[in-house]
C-alpha positions in Angstrom: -2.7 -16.1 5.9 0.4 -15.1 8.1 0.1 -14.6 11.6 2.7 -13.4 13.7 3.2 -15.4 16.8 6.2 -13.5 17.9 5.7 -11.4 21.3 5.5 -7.7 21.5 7.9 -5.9 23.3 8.1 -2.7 24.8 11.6 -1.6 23.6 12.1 1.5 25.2 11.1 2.6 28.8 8.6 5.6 29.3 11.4 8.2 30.3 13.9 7.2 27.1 10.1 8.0 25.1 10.1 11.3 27.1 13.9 11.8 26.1 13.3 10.7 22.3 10.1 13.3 22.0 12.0 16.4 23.6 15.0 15.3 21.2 13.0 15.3 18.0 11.3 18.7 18.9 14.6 20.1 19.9 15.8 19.3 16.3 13.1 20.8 14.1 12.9 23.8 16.8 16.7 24.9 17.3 18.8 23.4 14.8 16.5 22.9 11.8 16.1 21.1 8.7 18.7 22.4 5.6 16.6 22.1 2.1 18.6 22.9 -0.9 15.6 23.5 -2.9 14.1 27.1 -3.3 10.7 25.8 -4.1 10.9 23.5 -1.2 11.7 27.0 1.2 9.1 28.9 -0.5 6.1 26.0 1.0 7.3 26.2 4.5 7.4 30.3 4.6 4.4 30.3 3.1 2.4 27.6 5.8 4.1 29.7 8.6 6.9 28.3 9.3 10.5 30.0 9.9 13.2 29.9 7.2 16.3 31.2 7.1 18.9 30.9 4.3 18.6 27.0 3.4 17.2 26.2 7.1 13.7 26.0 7.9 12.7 25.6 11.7 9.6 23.1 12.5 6.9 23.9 14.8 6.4 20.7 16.8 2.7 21.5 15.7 3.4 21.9 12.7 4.5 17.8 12.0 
């Protein structure tokens, strides 16, 4: 069986984790996802979520 020996490290610091979690949310929130699909649209209005033209906006509580 493989074992990995190789240490763990803790790439980024707390605060760039802060900055990467408000960046994600920022991005589903205010600038959106484009989907080029109508069927794919019609899934996300239906569970709630808002869509306009090609671009549906995320709830972070929604992912």
């Amino acid at each position: 069986m493989f074992i990995n020996k190789m240490p763990r490290y803790d790439i980024l610091s707390t605060d760039a984790m802060a900055t990467l979690d408000k960046g994600w949310k920022r991005l589903l929130t205010e600038i959106g996802i484009e989907f080029m699909k109508p069927e794919a649209l019609d899934l996300f209005r239906k569970a709630g979520q808002r869509v306009e033209d090609n671009t549906v906006f995320l709830d972070p509580e929604f992912v």
